[in-house]
C-alpha positions as CSV (number, residue, x, y, z in Angstrom):
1,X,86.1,165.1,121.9
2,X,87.8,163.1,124.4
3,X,85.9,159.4,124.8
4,X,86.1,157.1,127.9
5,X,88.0,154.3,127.9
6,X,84.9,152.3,128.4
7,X,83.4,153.7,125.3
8,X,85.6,153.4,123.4
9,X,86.1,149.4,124.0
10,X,82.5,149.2,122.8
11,X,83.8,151.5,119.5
12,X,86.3,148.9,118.9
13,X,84.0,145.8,119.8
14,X,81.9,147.0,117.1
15,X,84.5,146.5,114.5
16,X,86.5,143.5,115.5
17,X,83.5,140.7,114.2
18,X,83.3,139.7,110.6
19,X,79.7,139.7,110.6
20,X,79.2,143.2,112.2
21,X,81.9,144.3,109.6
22,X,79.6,143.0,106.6
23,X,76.6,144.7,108.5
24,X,78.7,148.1,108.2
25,X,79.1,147.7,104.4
26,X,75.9,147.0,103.9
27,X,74.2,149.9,106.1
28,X,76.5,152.2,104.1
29,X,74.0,152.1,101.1
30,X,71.1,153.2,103.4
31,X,68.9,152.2,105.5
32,X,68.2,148.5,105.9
33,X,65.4,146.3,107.5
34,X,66.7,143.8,110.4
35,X,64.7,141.1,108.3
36,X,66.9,142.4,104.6
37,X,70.3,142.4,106.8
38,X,69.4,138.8,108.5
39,X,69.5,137.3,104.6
40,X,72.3,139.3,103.7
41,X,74.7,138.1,106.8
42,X,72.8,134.9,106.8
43,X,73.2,133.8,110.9
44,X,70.5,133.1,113.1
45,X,68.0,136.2,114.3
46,X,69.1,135.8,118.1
47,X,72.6,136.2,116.8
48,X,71.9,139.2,114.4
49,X,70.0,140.7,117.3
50,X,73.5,140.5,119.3
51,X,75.4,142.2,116.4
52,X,72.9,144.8,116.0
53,X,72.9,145.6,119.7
54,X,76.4,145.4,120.1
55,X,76.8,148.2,117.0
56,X,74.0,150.4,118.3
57,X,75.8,150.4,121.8
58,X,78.8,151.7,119.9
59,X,76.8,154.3,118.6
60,X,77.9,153.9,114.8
61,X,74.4,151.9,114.0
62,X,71.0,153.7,114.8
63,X,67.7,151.9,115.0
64,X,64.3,152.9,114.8
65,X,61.3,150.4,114.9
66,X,58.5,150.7,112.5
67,X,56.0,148.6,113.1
68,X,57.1,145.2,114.3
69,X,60.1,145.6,112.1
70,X,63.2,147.5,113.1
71,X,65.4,149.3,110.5
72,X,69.1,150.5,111.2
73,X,71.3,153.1,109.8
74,X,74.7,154.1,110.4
75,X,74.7,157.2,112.4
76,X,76.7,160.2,111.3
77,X,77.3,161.1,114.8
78,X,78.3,157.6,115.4
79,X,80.8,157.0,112.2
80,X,82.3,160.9,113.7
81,X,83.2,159.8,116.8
82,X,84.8,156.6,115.6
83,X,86.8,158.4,113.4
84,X,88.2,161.0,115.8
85,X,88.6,158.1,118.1
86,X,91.2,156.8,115.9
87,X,93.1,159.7,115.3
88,X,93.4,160.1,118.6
89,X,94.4,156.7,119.7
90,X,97.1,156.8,116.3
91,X,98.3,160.4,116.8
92,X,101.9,160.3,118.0
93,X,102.8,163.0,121.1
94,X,105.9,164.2,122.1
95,X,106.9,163.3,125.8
96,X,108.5,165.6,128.1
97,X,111.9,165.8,127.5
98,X,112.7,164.9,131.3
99,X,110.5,162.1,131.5
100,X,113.1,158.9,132.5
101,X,112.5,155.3,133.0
């Protein structure tokens, strides 16, 4: 699956904030309320609002509102294209031979 440069920025914007990388961990139990995750991370709810949009846009976190709550998940489609992402960003291939400087 090859990922646009573009999305793949968002992948990695997901994962380079400490809070959004405590939100991870703590989706990875289940299912969580927005309310549950704001006393976990303990910030403000304008700035757990921008963490949780800013994971959803990756696509690793999934949210569904219920009510006037909203819950988020980590998405299995999400977490799949992260990880092939990385591989291929980290897999090493061989040049051509006759490719100079």
């Amino acid at each position: 699956m090859e990922m646009s440069d573009k999305r793949t920025a968002e992948l990695f914007k997901a994962f380079c904030d400490e809070n959004r990388i405590k939100i991870l961990k703590l989706l990875q139990t289940g299912e969580k309320c927005a309310c549950r995750l704001n006393e976990e991370v303990n910030v403000t709810q304008p700035t757990m609002s921008h963490h949780m949009k800013v994971l959803c846009d990756s696509g690793v976190v999934v949210g569904r509102k219920e009510g006037k709550w909203m819950h988020y998940s980590i998405s299995p489609e999400g977490a799949k294209a992260a990880r092939e992402i990385i591989a291929q960003l980290t897999s090493v291939q061989k040049e051509n031979e006759d490719s100079s400087c």
